[in-house]
N, C-alpha and C positions, 0 to 999 in steps of 0.2 A: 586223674584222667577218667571223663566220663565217655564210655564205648559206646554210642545208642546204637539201637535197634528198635527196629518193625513192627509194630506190634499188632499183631492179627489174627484173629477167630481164637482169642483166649492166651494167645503166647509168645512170646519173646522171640523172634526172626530176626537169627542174623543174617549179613547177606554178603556174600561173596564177591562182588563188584567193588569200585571203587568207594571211597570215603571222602568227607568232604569234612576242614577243621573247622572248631568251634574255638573262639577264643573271649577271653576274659575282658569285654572293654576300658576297664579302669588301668590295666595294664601292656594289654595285646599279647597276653600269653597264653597259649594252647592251652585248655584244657579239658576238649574231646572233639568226639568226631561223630558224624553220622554218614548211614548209611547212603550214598547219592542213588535212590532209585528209581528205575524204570519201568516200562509199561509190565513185565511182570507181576511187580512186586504190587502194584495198583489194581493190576487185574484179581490176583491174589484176594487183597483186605477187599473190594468190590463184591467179589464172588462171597466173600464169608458174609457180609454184610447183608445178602441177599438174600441167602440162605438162613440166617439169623432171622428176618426180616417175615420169608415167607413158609418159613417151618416151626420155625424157635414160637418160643412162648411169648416175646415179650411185646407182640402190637397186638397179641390178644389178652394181657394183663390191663386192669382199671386200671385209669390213671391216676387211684386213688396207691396201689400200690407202686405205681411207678415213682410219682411222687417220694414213699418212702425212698425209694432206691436212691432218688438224689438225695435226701438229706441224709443216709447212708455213706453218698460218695464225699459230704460236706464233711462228715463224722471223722473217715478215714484222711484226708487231707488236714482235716486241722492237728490230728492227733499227731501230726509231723510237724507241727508249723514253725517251727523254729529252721529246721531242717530246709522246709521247704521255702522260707526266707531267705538265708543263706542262697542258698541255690541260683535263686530268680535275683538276689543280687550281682550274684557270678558272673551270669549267665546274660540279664538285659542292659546292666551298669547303671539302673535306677538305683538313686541313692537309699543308705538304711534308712532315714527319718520318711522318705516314701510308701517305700516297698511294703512295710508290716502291711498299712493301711491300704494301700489300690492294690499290689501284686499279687499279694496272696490273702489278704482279710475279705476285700470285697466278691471277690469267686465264690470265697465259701456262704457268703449275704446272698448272692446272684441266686447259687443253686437252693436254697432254703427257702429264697420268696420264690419263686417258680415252680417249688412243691405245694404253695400253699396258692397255687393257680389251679391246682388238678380239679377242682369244683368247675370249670368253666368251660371243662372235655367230658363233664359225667351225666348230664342229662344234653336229649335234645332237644333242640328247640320247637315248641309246636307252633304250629297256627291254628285259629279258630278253625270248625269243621266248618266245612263248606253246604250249603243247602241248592243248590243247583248247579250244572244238571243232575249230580249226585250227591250221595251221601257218604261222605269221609275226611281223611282225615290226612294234611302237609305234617311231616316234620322235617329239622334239620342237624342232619348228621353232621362231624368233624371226625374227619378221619386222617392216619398218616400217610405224607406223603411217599414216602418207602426208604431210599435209599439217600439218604442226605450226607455231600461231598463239601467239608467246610474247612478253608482257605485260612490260615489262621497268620497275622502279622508280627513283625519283630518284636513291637512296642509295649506292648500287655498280653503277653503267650497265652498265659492261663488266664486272663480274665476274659479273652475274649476267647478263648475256646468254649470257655462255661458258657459266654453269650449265645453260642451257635447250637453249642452239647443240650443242653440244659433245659431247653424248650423243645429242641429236635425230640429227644430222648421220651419228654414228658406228655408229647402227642403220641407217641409208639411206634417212629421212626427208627432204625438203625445210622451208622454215621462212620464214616470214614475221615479223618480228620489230617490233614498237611499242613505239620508247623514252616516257622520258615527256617530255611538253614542255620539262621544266625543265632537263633535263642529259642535250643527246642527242649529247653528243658522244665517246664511248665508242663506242658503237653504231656512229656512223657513220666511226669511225675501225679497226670488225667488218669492217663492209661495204669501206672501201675495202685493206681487207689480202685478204678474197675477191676483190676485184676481181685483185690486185697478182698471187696465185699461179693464176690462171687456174680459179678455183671455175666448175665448169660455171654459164651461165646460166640464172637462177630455182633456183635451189638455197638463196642465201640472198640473204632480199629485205628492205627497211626502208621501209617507212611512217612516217611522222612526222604527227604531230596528237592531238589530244585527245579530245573523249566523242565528236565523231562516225564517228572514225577508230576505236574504242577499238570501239564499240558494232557499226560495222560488220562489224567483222573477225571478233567474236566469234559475230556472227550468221550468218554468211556460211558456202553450206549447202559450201561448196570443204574450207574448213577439218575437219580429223578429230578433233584436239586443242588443248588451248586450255592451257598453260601459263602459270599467272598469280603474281606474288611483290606483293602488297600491303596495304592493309587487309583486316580481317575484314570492312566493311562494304562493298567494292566485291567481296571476292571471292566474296561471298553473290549479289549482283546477275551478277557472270561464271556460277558455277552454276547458275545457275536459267535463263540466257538459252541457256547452252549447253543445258541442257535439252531444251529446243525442237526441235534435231536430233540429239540425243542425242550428242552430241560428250562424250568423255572429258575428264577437267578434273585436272592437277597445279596445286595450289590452296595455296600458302606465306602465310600471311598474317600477323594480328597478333599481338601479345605482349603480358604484364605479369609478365615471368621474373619469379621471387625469387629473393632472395640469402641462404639460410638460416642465419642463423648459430651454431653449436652454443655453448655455454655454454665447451666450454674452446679456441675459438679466438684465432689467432694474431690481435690486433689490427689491426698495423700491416700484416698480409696480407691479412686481408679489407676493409679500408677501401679503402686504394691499389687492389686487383682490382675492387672492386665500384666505386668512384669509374672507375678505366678505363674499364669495363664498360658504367656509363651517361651517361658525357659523349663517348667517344670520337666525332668524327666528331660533334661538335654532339647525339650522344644521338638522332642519328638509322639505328641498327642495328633490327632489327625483335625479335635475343635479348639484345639488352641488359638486365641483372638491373636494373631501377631498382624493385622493393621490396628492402627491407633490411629481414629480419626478426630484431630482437636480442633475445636474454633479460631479462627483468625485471632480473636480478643485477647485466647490465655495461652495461645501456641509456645512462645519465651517458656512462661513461668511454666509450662509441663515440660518441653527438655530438660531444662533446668533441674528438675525433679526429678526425672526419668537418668538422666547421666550419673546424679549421685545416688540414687537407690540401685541402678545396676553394677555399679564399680564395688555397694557394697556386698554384692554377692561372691560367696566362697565357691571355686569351680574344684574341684580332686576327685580322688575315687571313690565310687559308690558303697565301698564297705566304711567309709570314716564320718564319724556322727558330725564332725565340723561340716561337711560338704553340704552348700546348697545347688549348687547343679554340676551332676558327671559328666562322664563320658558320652558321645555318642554312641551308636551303637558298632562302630567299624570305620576301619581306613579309610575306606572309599567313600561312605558316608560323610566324614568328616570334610573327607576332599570336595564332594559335590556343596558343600554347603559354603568352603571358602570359594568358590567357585562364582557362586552366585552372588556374594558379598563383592568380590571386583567387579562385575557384571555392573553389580548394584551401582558401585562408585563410580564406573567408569559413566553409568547412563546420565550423572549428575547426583546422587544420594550423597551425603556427609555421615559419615563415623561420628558421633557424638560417645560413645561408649564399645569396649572392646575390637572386636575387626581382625585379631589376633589369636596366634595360640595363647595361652595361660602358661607362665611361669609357675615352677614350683610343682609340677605335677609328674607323676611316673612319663619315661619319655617313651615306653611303647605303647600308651592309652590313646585312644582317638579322644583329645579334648577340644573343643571350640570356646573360647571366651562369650559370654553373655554379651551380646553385639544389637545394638541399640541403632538405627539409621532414620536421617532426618532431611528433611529439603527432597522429599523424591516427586518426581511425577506421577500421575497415573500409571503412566504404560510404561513405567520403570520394573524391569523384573521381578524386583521384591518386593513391589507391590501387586502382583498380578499372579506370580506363581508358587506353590506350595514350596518350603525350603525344607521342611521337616528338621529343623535343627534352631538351636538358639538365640532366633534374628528375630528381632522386631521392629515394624517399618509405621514411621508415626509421619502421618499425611495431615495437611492444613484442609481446611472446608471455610467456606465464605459463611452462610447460615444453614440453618438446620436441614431444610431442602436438598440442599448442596451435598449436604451430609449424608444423605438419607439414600441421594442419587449415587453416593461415589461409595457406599454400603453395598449396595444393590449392582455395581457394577463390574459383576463378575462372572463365570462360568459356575463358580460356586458357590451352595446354598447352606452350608453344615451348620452351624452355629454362629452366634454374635452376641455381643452385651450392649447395653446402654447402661451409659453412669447418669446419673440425675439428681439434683436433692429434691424433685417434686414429681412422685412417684407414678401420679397420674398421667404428669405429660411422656415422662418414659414408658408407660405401657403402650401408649397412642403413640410414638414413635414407634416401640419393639412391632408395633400392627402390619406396619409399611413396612419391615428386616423381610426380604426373602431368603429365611431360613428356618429349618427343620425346629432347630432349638436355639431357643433368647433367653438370656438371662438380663436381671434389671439388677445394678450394683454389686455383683456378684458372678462368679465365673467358674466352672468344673464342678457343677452341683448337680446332683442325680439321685433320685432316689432308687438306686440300683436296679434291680430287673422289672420294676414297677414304670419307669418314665419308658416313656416311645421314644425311639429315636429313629428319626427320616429324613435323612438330604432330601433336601431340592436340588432343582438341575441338575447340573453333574456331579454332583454330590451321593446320591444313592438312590437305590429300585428300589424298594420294599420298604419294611420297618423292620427294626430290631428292639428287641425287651419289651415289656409291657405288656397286657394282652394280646396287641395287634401284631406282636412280633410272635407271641406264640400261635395263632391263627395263621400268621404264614409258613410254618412248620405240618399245616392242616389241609386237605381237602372238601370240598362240603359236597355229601351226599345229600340230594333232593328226593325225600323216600314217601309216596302216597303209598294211603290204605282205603282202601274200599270199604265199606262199610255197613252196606245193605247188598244186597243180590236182583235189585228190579232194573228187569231189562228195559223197561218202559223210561226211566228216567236217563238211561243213557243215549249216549250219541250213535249208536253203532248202525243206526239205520239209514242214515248219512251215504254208509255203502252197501248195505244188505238191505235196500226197499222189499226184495222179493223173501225174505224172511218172513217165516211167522211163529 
């Protein structure tokens, strides 16, 4: 049983209030708890963060030595990694052939290339001196934005904390961080590797708890920026509340990628990627392609393919090397998803592939069978609305246009692929995708904190990773210098004619 706690201005808070259980998806068995807290405890890690922020040393450290700091914090996390594998499989029910590689391998990549950005916070930027009406001289500062509040989701704890940490941290921000109830053990395994290398304290702080934790922190007038990764339907309620004190908002939320597929694609390549794509990880990815849009020509022979490559997928629990996709991540989870599968059927979709629980698995695990659905309409729900669980919905298109249109025709903008065997006409297709990120024959490729990531429409505010996601962690100071002392060349007589 793991007991969490609080973690704030350098130390371990427990807390007296209620508790809320954590449980092991592969099985549904307890095995800890966190703290559920309230606007205290938020006021609390706020106040340390601030103080951290505007006394503590560390937004006046170069980002050259901050920089070390994370690969510092990469240092201490891996030197557990087994540990911390274990863990984040417990804890998100990603299976072990996953986990090494996204749960815990990629964080420690994330924070190592994001040190190796600090060159891009250490000078600033000049412009040419100026020769009228005076003599001097533009630069431009980047500076932090202060107290950064980041919203961290079930799905990849620690990888996407590092998202938010990691760049915060390496402009000279401080950060307060709320995992989600369901798998905060990533987070708190952030927190105790800041502890490990002597992270100044209130620098980086963890709250634990749910809407009243969630809602306070976001309202909370300490906070400058509010960093959120998860529905489009909570991170509309985070924007509007941030509103209120005009706090800046990087805003990643939902998905209904498609998986486009040109008339002369490789079959057995876009089946297997797109089947990756939206079962991986229980199909709980937020750019996972779960539409599949096929030509009228080869529509047959891709179900066809599509039923027996998904019946051949092994579903069990996440600690067993045979398992190619787990648990969900909870009860209710599970339930919302068969939920949607009837929905689905009743609007007219066909079950071509699972629709079921899975036999053969622990009976207190939230599992979903790999559920494959064919024959749906547009305005069929699961084609329309994010499921976050291991459904994939394969839509016909007349020609490519058609394709291009029913791509395109959604609220949201995250991610899409196009399969092709003629590479050219796939990029000039991916041109016309409105979304943030296309891939061409290929699917969940990143080059870790290096690629930009940007919904469209309702998909997200801001950017994440890359340079332009560490510049939103930034403010720009606009700083002249004068340069000469002659009154004659300035404007000031504009108001003072009776000057001499």
């Amino acid at each position: 049983m793991l007991n969490y706690r609080n973690f704030i201005d350098g130390d371990w808070r427990a807390s007296a209030g209620p508790t809320v259980a954590v449980d092991d998806p592969s099985t549904g068995e307890v095995i800890g708890s966190i703290p559920d807290s309230g606007a205290a405890e938020v006021d609390s890690a706020v106040t340390a963060a601030r103080r951290a922020f505007t006394e503590g040393p560390w937004a006046r450290m170069t980002p050259g030595d901050r920089a070390q700091i994370l690969r510092d914090l990469a240092a201490s996390l891996e030197s557990r990694f087994d540990e911390l594998v274990d863990g984040l499989v417990a804890d998100t029910g990603c299976s072990i052939r996953m986990c090494p590689m996204l749960q815990a391998g990629a964080p420690l990549a994330n924070l190592r290339d994001f040190a190796e950005m600090a060159p891009l916070l250490e000078k600033p930027v000049s412009y040419p001196i100026q020769s009228a009406p005076g003599f001097g001289q533009w630069e431009l500062h980047r500076e932090p934005v202060g107290v950064v509040a980041g919203f961290i989701p079930y799905n990849f704890p620690l990888f996407i904390a590092v998202w938010k940490a990691a760049p915060a941290l390496l402009a000279g921000n401080t950060v307060v961080l709320k995992p989600s109830p369901l798998t905060p053990y990533g987070v708190e395994a952030f927190a105790a590797a800041a502890k490990e290398i002597g992270l100044p304290d209130g620098v980086v702080n963890v709250v634990h708890g749910d809407r009243e934790a969630g809602t306070s922190l976001v309202d909370h007038p300490g906070v400058d920026l509010v960093t959120f990764t998860g529905s489009t339907a909570v991170g509309k309620q985070v924007m509007s509340s941030a509103a209120r004190t005009a706090k800046e908002v990087i805003l990643e939320m939902g998905g209904k990628s498609p998986a486009l597929v040109l008339p002369d694609a490789n079959a057995e390549l876009a089946v297997r990627g797109t089947l990756f794509s939206s079962m991986m990880h229980g199909g709980q990815a937020c750019v996972a392609t779960t539409r599949m849009l096929v030509p009228d020509s080869r529509y047959d022979e891709f179900l066809d393919l599509l039923e027996r490559r998904a019946n051949e997928l092994v579903v069990g629990p996440a600690a067993d090397y045979a398992t190619d996709v787990g648990p969900v991540v909870s009860q209710a989870q599970r339930e919302k998803i068969e939920k949607y599968v009837s929905a689905a059927v009743e609007g007219g979709a066909r079950v071509i592939a699972g629709g079921d629980r899975p036999a053969g698995v622990p009976e207190g695990g939230h599992y979903v069978s790999p559920t494959v659905l064919a024959d749906l309409g547009e305005d069929n729900v699961a084609a329309r609305e994010e499921i976050f669980g291991p459904v994939l919905s394969v839509l016909r298109y007349s020609d490519v246009d058609d394709g291009v249109r029913m791509a395109n025709d959604t609220e949201y903008g995250l991610a899409s692929a196009v399969w092709s065997s003629d590479v050219e006409r796939a990029r000039g297709v991916a041109a016309r995708l409105q979304s943030g990120l296309t891939w061409i024959n290929d699917v969940a490729q990143a080059d870790v904190a290096r690629t930009p990531f940007a919904g469209k429409k309702q998909s997200g505010v801001g950017t994440e990773l890359g340079p332009d996601g560490l510049f939103g962690y930034t403010k720009v100071k606009s700083l002249y210098t004068a340069l000469d002392e002659n009154l004659d060349a300035r404007a000031y007589g504009a108001v003072g004619s009776g000057w001499e």
